[in-house]
C-alpha positions in Angstrom: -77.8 -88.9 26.3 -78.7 -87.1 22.9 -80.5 -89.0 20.3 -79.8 -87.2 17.2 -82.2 -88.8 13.6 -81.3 -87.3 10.4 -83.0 -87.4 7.1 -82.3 -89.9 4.7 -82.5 -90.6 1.1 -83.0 -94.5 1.2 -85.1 -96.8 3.6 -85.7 -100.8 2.6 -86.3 -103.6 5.0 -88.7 -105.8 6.3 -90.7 -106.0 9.3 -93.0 -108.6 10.3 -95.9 -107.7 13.2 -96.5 -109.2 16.1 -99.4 -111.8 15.8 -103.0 -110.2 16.5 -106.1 -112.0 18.0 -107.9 -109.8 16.0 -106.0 -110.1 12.5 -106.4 -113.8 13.4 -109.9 -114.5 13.9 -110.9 -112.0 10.9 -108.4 -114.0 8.6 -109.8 -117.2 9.9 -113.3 -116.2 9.4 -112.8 -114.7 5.6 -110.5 -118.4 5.1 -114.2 -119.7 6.2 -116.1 -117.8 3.3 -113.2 -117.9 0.7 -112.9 -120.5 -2.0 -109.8 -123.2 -1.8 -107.0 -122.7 0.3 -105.9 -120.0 2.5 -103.0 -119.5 4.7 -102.5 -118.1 7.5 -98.5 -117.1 8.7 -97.8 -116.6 12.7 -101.4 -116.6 13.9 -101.9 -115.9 17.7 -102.2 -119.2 19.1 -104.5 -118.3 22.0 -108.2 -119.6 22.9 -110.3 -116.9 20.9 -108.2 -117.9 18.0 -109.0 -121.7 18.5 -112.5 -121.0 18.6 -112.8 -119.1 15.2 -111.1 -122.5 13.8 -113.5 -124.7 15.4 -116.2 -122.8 14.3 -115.0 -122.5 10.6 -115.0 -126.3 10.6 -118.3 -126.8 12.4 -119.5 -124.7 9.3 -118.0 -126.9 6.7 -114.2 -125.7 6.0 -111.1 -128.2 6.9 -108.5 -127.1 9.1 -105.0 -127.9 9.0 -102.8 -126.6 11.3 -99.0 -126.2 12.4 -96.8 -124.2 14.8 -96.3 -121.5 12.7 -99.2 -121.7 9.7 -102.8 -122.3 9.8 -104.2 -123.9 6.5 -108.0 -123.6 5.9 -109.9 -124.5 2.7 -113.2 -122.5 2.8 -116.4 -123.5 1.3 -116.8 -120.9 -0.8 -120.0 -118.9 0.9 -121.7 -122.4 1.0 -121.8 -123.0 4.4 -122.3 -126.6 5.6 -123.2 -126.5 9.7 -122.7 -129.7 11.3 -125.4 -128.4 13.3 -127.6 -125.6 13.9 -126.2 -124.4 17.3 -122.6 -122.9 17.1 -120.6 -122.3 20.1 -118.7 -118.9 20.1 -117.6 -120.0 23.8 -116.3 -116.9 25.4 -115.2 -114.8 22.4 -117.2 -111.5 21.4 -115.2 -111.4 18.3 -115.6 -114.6 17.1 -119.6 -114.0 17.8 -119.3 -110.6 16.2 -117.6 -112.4 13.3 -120.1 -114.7 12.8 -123.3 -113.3 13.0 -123.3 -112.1 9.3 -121.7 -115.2 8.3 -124.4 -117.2 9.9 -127.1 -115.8 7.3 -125.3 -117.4 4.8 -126.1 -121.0 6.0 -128.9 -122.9 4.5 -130.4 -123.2 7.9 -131.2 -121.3 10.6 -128.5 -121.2 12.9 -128.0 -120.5 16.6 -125.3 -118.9 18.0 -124.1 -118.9 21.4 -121.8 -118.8 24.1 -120.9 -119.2 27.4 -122.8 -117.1 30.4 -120.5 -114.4 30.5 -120.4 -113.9 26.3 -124.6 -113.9 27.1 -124.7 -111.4 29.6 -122.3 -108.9 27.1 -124.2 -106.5 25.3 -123.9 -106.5 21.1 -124.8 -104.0 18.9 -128.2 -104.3 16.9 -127.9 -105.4 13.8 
């Protein structure tokens, strides 16, 4: 079988990616620190995901979620912690994420995980 691609004048379309854990937690996280309400289009639903949400309402944002959209209205860098200890459960990102955004609470805050996350090595800050 030949392929054969030739040149053209004219390309328009649309794409849309596939859904990232990556592009998901970071959009959740900067929905944490922004002010009002973001929205987030086709996250990856998977449990690193759910964790950056839970986390962004244990520091103070509301969460609103549906199949397809996740709505989060942030606190505008005013972190709120419902308690000093935050639970990154198994997700390197997520702790990765949050360790700047931890400085920004008006506490100090601990973050941790589960015994594998602990046992992980993370760069020095």
């Amino acid at each position: 079988m030949d392929i054969i691609v030739r040149p053209t004048e004219r390309l328009s379309g649309e794409i849309e990616p596939q859904p990232s854990k990556l592009h998901t937690q970071f959009a959740s996280a900067l929905a944490l620190l922004a002010e009002g309400k973001s929205v987030i289009e086709h996250p990856l639903r998977v449990k690193d995901s759910y964790v950056m949400l839970q986390v962004a309402e244990a520091m103070g944002a509301t969460v609103k979620r549906t199949q397809d959209r996740w709505s989060i209205w942030g606190v505008n860098g005013n972190l709120k912690p419902a308690q000093n200890v935050i639970d990154a459960k198994n997700s390197g990102t997520a702790l990765s994420l949050l360790t700047p955004i931890a400085a920004l609470a008006p506490m100090i805050t601990v973050l941790n995980g589960d015994t594998q996350l602990r046992s992980r090595s993370m760069p020095v800050l």
